[in-house]
C-alpha positions as CSV (number, residue, x, y, z in Angstrom):
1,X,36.5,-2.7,27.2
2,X,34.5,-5.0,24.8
3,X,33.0,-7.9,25.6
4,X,32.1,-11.3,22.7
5,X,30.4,-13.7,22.9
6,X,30.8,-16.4,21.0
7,X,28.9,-19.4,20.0
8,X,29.1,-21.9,17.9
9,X,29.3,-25.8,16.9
10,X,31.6,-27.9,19.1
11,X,33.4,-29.2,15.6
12,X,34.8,-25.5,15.3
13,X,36.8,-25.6,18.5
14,X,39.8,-26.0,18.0
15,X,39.5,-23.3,15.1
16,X,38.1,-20.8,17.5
17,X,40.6,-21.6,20.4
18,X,43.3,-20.8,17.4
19,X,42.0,-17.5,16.7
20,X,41.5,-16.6,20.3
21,X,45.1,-17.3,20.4
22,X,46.0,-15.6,17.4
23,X,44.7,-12.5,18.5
24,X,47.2,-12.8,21.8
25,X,43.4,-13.2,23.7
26,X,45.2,-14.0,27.3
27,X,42.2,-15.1,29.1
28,X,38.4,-15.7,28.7
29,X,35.8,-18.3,29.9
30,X,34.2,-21.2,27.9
31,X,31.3,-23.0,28.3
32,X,31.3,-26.8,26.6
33,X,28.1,-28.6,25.8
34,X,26.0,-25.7,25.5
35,X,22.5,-27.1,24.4
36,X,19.8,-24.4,22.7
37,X,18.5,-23.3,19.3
38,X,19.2,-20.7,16.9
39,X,16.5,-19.0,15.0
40,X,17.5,-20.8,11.6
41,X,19.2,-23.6,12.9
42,X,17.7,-27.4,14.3
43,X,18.0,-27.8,18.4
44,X,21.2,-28.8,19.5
45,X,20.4,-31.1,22.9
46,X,22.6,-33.1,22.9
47,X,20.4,-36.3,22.6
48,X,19.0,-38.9,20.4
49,X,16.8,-36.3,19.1
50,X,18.6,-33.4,19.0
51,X,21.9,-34.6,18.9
52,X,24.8,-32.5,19.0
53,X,25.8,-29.4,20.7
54,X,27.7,-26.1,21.0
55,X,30.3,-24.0,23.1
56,X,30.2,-20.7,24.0
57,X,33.1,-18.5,25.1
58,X,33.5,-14.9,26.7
59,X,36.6,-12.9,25.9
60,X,36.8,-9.1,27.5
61,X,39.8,-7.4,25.6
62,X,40.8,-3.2,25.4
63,X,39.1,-1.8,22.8
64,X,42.9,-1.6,21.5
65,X,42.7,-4.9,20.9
66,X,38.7,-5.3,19.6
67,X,38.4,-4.6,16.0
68,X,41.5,-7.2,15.1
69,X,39.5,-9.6,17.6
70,X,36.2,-8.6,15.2
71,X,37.7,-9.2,12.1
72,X,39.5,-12.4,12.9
73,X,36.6,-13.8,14.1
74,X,34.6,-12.4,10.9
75,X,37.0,-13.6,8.6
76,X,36.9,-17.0,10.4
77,X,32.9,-17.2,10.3
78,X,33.1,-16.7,6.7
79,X,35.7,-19.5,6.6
80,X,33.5,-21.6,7.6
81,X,30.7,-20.7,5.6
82,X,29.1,-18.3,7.8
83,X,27.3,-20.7,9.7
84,X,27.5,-22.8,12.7
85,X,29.1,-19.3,14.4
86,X,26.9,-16.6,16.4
87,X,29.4,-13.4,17.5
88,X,28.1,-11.0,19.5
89,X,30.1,-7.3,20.8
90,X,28.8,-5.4,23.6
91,X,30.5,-2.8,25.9
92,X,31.9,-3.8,28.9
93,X,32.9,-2.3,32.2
94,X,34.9,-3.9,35.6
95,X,32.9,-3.3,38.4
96,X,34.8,-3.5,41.8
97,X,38.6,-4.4,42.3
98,X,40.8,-6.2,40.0
C-alpha cells in the first residue's frame, strides 16, 4: 500500500476533499488547523502575526489505486499554481489485524 500525505492551505479544501473523492479514496484522516512553515513559504500560526493556516490529510490506498491518486493530485497542485500544496508518497504496510 501507499501512503500521502498531504498538506496544504485551508482555502484549497474543498478542492482536495473533491479529488480525494474523485479518486473513489473511501477513507483517510485529516487534520484542520495545522500551524508550521514551509521552507519557502511565511509561518502559518494561525495568529495576528502569522495568520492563517493549513490541513493536512493521510490517505492509504492499493498501489492499484496510487498513480491515479498521484496524478490527480499533481494535476490539481499545478491547478493551483503549484503552490500552497506539499504531497508526499511513502510505502506503507498494516501492522497487526484489520
Amino acid at each position: 500500500m501507499d501512503l500521502y500525505w498531504i498538506f496544504y492551505d485551508a482555502s484549497f479544501d474543498e478542492d482536495v476533499m473533491e479529488t480525494l473523492e474523485h479518486c473513489c479514496v473511501t477513507g483517510f484522516t485529516k487534520w484542520d488547523r495545522v500551524l508550521g512553515k514551509g521552507p519557502h513559504a511565511v509561518p502559518k500560526m494561525d495568529n495576528a502575526v502569522w495568520p492563517g493556516y493549513n490541513c493536512a490529510v493521510l490517505v492509504a490506498v492499493s498501489e492499484e489505486e496510487s498513480d491515479h491518486l498521484r496524478d490527480s493530485l499533481q494535476t490539481l497542485r499545478a491547478k493551483l499554481g503549484g503552490r500552497g500544496m506539499e504531497i508526499f508518497r511513502m510505502r506503507g504496510e498494516r501492522v497487526g489485524d484489520g
